[in-house]
Backbone bond lengths (Angstrom), bond angles and torsions (degrees), N, CA, C in turn:
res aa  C-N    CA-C-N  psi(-1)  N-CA   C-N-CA  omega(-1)  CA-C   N-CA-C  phi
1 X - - - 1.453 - - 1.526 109.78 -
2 X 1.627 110.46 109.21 1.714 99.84 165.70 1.466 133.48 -84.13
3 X 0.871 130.96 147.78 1.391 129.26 -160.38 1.460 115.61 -72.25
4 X 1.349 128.40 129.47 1.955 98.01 169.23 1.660 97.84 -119.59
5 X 1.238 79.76 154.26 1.901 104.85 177.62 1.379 113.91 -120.22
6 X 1.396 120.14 127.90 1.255 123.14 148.25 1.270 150.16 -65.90
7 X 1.091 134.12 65.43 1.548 136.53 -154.53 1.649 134.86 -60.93
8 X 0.784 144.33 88.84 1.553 120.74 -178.92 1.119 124.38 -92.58
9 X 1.345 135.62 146.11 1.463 157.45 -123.05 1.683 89.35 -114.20
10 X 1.413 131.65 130.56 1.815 119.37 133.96 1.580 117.63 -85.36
11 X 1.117 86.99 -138.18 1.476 91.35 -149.79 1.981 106.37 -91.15
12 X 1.846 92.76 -27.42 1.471 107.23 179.24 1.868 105.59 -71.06
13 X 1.264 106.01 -37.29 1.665 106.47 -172.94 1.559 101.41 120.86
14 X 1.619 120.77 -14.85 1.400 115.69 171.25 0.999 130.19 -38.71
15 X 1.803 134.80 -10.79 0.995 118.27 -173.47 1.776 88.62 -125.58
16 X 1.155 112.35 41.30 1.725 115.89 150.82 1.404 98.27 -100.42
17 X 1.205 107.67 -66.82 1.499 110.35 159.51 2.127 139.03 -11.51
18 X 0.803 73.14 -41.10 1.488 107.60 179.49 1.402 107.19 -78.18
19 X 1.519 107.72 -60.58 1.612 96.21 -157.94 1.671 93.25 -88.13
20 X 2.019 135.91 -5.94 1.088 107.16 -176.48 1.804 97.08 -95.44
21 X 1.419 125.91 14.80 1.348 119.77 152.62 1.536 112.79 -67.51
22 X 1.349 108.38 -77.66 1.776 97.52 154.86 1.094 147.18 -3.96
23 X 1.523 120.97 -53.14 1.181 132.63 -156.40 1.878 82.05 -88.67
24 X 1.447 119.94 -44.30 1.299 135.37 -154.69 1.615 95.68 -70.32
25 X 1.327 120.51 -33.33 1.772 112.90 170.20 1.703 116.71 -100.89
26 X 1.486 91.59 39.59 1.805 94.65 167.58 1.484 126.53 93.56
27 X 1.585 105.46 -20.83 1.505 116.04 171.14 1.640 120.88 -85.45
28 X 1.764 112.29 150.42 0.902 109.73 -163.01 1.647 107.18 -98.84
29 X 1.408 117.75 111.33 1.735 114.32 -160.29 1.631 106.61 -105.48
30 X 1.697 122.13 122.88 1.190 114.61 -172.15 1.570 86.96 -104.77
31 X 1.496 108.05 150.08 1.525 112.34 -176.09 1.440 113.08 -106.34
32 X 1.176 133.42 126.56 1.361 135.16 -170.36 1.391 114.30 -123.59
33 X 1.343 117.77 167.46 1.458 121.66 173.06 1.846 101.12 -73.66
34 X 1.679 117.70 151.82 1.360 123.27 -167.96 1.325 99.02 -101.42
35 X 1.307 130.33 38.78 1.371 128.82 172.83 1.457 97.49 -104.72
36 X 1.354 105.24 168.73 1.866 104.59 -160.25 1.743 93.55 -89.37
37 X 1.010 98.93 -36.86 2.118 95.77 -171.26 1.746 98.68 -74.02
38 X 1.141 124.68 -35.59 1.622 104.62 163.09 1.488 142.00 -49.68
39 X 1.694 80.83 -39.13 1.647 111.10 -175.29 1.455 105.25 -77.66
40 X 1.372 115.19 -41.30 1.689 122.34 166.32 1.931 102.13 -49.17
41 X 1.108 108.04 -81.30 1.687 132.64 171.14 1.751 102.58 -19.62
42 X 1.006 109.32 -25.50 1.734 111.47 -164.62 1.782 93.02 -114.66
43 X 1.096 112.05 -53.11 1.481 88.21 173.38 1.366 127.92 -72.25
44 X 1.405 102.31 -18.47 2.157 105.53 154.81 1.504 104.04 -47.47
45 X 1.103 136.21 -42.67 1.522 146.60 -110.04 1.827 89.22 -117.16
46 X 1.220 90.37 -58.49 1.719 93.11 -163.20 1.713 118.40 -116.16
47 X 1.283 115.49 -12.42 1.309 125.34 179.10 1.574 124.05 51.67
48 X 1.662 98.12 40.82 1.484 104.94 -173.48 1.408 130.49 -39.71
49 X 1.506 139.81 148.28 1.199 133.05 144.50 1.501 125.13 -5.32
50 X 1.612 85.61 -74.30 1.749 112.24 -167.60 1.669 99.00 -138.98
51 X 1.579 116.69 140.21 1.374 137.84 154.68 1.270 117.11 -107.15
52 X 1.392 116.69 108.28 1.339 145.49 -178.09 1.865 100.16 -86.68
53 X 1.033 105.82 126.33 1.635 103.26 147.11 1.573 123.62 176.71
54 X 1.233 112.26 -167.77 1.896 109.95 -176.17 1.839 108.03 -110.98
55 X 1.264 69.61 150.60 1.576 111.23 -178.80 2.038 109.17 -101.32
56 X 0.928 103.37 91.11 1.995 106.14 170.87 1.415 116.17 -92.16
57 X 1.163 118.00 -39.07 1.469 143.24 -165.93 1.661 130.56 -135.59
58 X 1.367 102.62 146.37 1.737 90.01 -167.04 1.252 100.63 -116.66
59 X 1.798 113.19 135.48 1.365 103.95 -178.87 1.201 103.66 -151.46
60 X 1.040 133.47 179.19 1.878 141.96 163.11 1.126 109.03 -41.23
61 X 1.215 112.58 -62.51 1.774 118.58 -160.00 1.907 103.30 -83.31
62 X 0.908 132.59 -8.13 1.455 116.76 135.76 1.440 146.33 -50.27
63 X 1.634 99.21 -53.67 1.340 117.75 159.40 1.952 105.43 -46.72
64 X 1.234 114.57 -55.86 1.703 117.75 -173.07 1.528 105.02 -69.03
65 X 1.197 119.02 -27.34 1.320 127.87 161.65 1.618 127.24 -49.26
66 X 1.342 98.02 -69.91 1.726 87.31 171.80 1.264 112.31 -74.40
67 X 1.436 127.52 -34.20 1.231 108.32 -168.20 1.611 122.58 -80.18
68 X 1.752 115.18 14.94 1.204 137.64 173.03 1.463 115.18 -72.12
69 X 2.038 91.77 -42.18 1.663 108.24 -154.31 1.041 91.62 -109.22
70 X 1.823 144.07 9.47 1.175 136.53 159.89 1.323 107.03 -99.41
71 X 0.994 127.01 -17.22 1.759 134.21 161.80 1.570 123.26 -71.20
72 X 1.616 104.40 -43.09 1.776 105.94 159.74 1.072 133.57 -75.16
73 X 1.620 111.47 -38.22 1.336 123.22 172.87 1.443 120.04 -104.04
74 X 1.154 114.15 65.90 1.889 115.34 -161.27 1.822 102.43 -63.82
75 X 1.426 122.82 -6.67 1.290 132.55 -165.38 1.442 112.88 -98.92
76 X 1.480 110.30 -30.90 1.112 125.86 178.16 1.135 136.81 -79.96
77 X 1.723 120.31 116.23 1.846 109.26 -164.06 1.639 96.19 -85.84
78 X 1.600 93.67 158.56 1.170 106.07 -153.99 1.588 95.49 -112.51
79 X 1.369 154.12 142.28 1.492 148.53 176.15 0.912 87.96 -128.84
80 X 1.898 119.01 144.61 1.274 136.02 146.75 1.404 113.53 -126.72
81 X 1.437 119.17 137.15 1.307 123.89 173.39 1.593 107.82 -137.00
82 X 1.838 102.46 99.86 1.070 123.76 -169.91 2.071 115.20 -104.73
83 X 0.874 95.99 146.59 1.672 118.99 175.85 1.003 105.68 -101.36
84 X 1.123 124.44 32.74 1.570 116.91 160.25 1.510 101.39 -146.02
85 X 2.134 92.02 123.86 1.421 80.77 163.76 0.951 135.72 -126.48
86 X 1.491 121.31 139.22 1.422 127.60 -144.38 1.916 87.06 -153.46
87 X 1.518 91.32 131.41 1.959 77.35 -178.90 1.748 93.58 -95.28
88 X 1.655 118.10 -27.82 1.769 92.39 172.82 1.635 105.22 -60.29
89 X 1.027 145.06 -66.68 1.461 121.22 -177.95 1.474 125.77 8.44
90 X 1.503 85.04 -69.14 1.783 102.80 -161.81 1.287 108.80 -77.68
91 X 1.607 123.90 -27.68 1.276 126.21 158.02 1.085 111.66 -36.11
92 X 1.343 117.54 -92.43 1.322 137.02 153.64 1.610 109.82 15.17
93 X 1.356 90.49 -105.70 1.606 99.78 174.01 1.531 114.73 -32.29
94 X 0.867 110.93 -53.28 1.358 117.67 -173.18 2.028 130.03 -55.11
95 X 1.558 81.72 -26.23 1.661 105.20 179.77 1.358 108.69 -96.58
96 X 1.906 106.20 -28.67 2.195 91.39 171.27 1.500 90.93 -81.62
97 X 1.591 140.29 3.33 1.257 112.02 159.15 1.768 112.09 117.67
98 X 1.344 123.26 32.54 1.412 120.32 -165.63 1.630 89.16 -105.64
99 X 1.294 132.08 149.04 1.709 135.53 -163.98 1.386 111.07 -98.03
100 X 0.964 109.59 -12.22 1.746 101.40 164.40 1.780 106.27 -161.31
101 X 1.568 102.31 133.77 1.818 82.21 154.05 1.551 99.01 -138.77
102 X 1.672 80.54 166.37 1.495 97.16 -171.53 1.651 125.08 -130.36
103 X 1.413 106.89 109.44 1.596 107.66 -174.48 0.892 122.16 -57.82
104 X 1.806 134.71 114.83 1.085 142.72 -172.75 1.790 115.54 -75.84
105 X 1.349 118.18 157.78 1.114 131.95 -13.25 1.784 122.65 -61.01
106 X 1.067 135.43 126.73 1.522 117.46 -172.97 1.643 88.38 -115.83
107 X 1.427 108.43 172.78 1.609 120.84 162.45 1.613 98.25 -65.76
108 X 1.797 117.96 138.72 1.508 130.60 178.08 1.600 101.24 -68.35
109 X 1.795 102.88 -48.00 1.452 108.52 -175.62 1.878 113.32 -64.19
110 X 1.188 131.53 -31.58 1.337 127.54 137.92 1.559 148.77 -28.28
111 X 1.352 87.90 -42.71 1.674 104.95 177.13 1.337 90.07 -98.76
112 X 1.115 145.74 -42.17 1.670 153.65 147.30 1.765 97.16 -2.94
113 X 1.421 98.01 -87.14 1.462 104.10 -177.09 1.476 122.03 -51.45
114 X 1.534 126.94 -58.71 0.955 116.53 154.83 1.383 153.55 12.47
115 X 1.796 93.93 -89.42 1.600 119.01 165.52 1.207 102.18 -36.16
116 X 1.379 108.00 -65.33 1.467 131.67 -143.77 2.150 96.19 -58.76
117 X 1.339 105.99 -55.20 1.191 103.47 -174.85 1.632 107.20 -73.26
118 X 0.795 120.35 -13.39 1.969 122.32 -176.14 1.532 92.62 -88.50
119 X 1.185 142.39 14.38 1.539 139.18 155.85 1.065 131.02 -94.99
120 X 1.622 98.50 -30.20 1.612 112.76 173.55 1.737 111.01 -56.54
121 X 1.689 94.05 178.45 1.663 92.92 179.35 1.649 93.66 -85.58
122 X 1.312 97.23 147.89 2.206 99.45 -178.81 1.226 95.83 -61.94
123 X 1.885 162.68 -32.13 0.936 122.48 144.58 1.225 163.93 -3.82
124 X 1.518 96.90 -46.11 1.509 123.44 -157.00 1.411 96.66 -116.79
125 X 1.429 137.82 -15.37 1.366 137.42 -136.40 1.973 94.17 -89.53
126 X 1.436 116.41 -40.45 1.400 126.85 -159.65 1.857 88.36 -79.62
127 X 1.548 119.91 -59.37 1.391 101.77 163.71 1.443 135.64 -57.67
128 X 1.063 120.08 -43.79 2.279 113.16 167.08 1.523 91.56 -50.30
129 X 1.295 142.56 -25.78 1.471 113.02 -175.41 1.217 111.89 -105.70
130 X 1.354 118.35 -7.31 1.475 103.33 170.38 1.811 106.62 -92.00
131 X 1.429 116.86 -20.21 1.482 102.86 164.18 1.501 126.93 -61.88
132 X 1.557 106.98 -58.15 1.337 112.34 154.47 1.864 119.17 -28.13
133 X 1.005 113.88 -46.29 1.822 109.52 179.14 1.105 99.43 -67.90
134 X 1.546 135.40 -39.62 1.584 144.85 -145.73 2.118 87.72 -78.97
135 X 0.990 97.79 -74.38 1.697 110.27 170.37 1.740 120.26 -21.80
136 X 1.367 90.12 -55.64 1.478 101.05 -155.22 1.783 81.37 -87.51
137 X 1.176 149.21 -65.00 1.468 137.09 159.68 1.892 113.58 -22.46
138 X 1.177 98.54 -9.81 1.954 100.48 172.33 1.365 97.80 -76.14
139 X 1.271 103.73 -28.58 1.972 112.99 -144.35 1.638 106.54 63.83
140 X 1.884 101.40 64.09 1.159 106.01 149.06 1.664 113.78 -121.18
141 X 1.648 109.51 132.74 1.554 94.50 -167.90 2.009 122.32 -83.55
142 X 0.849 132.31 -154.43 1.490 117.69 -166.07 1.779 82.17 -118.34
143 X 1.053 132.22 -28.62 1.086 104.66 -155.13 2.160 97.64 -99.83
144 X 1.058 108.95 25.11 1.373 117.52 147.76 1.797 115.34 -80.85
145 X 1.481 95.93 125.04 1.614 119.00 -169.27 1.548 109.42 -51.42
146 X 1.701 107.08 -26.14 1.712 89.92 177.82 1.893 112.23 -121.00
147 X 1.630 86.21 28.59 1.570 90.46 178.97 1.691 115.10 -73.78
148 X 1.733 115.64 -36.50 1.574 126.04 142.13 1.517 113.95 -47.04
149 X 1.265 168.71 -101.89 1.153 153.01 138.38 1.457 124.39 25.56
150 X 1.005 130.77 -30.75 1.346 128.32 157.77 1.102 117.02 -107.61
151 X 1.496 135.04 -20.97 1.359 131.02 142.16 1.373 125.53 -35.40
152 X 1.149 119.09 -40.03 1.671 146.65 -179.19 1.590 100.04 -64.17
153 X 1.873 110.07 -59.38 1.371 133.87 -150.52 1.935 102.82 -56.43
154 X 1.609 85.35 -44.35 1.488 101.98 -166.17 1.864 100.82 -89.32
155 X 1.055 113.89 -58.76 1.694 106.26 168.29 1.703 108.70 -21.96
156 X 1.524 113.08 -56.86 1.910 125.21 -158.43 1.683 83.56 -59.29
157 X 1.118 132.04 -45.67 1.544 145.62 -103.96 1.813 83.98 -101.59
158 X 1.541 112.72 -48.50 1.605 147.92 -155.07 1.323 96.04 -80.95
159 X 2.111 136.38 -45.93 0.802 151.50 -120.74 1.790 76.68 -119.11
160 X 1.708 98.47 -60.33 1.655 98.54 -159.27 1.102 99.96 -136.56
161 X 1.673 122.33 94.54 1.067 118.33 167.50 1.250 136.56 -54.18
162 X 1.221 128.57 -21.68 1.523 136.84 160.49 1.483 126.31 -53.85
163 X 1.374 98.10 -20.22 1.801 106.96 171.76 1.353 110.03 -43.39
164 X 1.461 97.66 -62.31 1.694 118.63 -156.01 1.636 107.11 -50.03
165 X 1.447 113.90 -16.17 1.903 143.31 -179.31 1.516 113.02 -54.18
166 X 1.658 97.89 -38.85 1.454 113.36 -140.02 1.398 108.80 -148.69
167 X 1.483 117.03 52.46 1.383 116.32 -149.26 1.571 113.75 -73.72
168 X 1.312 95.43 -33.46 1.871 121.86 168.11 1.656 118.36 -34.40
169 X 1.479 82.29 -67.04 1.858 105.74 -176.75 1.559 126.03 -91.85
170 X 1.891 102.85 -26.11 1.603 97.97 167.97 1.329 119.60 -111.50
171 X 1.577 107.86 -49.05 1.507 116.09 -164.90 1.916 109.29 -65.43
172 X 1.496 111.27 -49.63 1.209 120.28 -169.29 1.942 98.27 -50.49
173 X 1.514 112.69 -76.83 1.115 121.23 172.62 1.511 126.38 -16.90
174 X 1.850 112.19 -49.48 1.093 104.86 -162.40 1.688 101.80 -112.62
175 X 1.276 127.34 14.95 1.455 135.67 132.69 1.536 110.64 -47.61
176 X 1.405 115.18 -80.97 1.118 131.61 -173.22 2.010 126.93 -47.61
177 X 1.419 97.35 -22.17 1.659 111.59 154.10 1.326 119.73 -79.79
178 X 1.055 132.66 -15.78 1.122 155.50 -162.63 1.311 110.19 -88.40
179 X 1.935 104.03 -68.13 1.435 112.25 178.73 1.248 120.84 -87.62
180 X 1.609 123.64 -8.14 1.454 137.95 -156.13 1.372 113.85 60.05
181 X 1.187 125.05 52.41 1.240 153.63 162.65 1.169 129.16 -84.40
182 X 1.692 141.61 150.12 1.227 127.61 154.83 1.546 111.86 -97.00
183 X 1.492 134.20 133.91 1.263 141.66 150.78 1.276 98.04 4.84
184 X 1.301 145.48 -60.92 1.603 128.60 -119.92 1.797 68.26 -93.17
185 X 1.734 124.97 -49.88 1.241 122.73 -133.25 1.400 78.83 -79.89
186 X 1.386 142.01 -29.87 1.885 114.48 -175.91 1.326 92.78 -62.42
187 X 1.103 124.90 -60.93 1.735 121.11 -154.74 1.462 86.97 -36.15
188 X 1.447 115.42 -67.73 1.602 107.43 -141.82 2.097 100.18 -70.73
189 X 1.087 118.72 -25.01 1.218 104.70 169.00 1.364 139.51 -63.50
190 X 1.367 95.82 -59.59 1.898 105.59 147.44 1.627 117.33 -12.80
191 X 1.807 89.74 -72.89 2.067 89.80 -175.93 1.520 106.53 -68.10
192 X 1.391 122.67 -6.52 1.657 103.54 -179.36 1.670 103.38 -93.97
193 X 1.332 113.76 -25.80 1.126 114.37 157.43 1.812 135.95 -47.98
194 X 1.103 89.99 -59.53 1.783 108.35 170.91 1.840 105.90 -56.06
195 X 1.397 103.71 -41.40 2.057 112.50 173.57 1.530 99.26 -57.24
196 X 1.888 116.73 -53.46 1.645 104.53 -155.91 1.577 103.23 -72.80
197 X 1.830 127.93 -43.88 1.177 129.21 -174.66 1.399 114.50 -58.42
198 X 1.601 126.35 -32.72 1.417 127.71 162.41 1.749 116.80 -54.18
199 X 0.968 90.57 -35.08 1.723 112.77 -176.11 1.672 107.42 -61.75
200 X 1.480 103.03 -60.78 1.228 110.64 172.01 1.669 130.68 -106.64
201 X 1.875 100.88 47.93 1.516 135.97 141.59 1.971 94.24 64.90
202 X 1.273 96.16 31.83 1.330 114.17 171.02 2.518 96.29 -67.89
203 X 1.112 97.68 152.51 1.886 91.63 -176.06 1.714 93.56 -162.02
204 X 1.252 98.30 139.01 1.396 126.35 168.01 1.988 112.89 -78.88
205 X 0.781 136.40 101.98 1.174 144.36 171.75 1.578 109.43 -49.92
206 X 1.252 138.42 -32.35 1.457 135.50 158.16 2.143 112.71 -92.60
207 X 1.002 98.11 25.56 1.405 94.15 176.07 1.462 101.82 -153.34
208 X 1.396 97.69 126.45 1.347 139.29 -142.51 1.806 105.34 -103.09
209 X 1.211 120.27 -61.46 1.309 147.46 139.47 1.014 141.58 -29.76
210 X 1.775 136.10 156.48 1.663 120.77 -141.14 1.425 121.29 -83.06
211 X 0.593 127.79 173.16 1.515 135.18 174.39 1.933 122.16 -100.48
212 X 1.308 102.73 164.25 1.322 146.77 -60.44 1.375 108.81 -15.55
213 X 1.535 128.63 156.45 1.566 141.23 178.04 1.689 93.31 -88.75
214 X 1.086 117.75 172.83 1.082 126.05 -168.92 2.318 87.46 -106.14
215 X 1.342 120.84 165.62 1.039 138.87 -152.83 1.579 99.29 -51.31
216 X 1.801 111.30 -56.87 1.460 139.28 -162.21 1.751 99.10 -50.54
217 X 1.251 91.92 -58.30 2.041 112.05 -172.89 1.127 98.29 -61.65
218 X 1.320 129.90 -49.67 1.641 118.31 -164.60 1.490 123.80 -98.11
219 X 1.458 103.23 12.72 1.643 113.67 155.85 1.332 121.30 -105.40
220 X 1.521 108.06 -28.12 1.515 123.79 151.17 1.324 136.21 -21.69
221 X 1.878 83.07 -82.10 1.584 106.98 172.25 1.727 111.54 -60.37
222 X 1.496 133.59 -49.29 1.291 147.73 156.50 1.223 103.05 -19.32
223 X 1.640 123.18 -61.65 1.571 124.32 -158.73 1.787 104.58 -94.74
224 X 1.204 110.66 -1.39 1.363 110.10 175.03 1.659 102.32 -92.81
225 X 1.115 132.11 -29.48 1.709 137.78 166.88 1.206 109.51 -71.42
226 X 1.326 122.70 -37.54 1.257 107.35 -166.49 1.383 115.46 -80.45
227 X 1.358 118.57 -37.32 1.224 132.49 -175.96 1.574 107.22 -67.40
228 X 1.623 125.53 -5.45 1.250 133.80 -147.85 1.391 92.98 -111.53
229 X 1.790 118.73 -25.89 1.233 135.65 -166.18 1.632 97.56 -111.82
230 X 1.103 132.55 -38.70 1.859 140.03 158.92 1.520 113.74 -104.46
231 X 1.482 112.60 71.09 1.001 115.88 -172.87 1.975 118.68 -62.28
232 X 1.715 100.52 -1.85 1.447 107.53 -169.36 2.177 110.94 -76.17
233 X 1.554 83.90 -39.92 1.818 90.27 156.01 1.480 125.14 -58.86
234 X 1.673 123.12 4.17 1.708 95.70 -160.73 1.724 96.13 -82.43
């Protein structure tokens, strides 16, 4: 299942910005105007996951706003990233029920991660972020196309070790439900993945031998470090 997001735009273009970080860790981001009756109009329209957007100004019809789209969409997480700071606001907001906000200016790649982990199932949410740390301590960055995909690869891997057995018939498949993917397209991302991290002198500490690894070895070797560094997954 891929995720979709609703985005809304200010006035700088930050939230084009925004949703092609998004789009860049696997989620599917529709971009909208940041006025509240568009943003209403678009979640009629598309029934997003999650509605992301900004806050400039404080008024009534915000307040009637979320608490419209937390009443229609009781499923739907709600993001705000507001320029105004005011801590009743966020109270506020926070009590008709929106899942995260964030005082602007913040880092995009922050609220990036974030989102991204507040979609997962709350199960899963404390592991995608400790793989994600494990990765990005490689010096691999997030906004590489199969850095989500192997985030995924190694989560399935953590969940069900028997995947990693059967990459054909379990692991590929159940990546690809995941990301809204087909099988063939994890395989081939994975190996372009394993090409860019070789590329950029990324190294396995138990592998001795040339580079890039082929898909099997370099989720392997990945899940043998990581677990070495979160020893609570072994």
């Amino acid at each position: 299942m891929k995720y979709k997001l609703l985005t809304g735009d200010n006035i700088d273009g930050l939230g084009w910005t925004l949703s092609d970080r998004l789009k860049s860790m696997g989620l599917t981001a529709i971009r909208c105007s940041n006025c509240l009756s568009a943003l209403e109009a678009g979640c009629a329209k598309h029934e997003p996951d999650a509605l992301v957007f900004f806050v400039t100004t404080v008024r009534d019809e915000l307040y009637d706003f979320v608490g419209r789209m937390v009443g229609k969409y009781p499923n739907m997480r709600i993001f705000v990233l507001s320029y105004v700071k005011s801590y009743g606001l966020r109270r506020r907001l926070e009590d008709l029920g929106v899942t995260d906000y964030f005082l602007m200016p913040d880092l995009l790649s922050e609220i990036c991660r974030y989102i991204f982990i507040d979609l997962q199932p709350a199960d899963e949410q404390q592991l995608t972020l400790d793989i994600m740390h494990y990765l990005e301590r490689k010096g691999v960055t997030r906004v590489n196309s199969g850095f989500v995909c192997m985030c995924t690869a190694m989560k399935v891997c953590v969940l069900k070790p028997e995947a990693l057995t059967t990459m054909t018939l379990r692991l590929y498949p159940c990546i690809a439900y995941k990301l809204g993917m087909t099988p063939e397209s994890v395989e081939q991302t994975l190996r372009r993945f394993g090409k860019y991290i070789a590329e950029q002198g990324v190294r396995f500490e138990r592998h001795k031998g040339s580079y890039p690894v082929n898909n099997a070895n370099m989720i392997s070797l990945a899940l043998d470090e990581f677990t070495e560094m979160f020893d609570q997954y072994e």
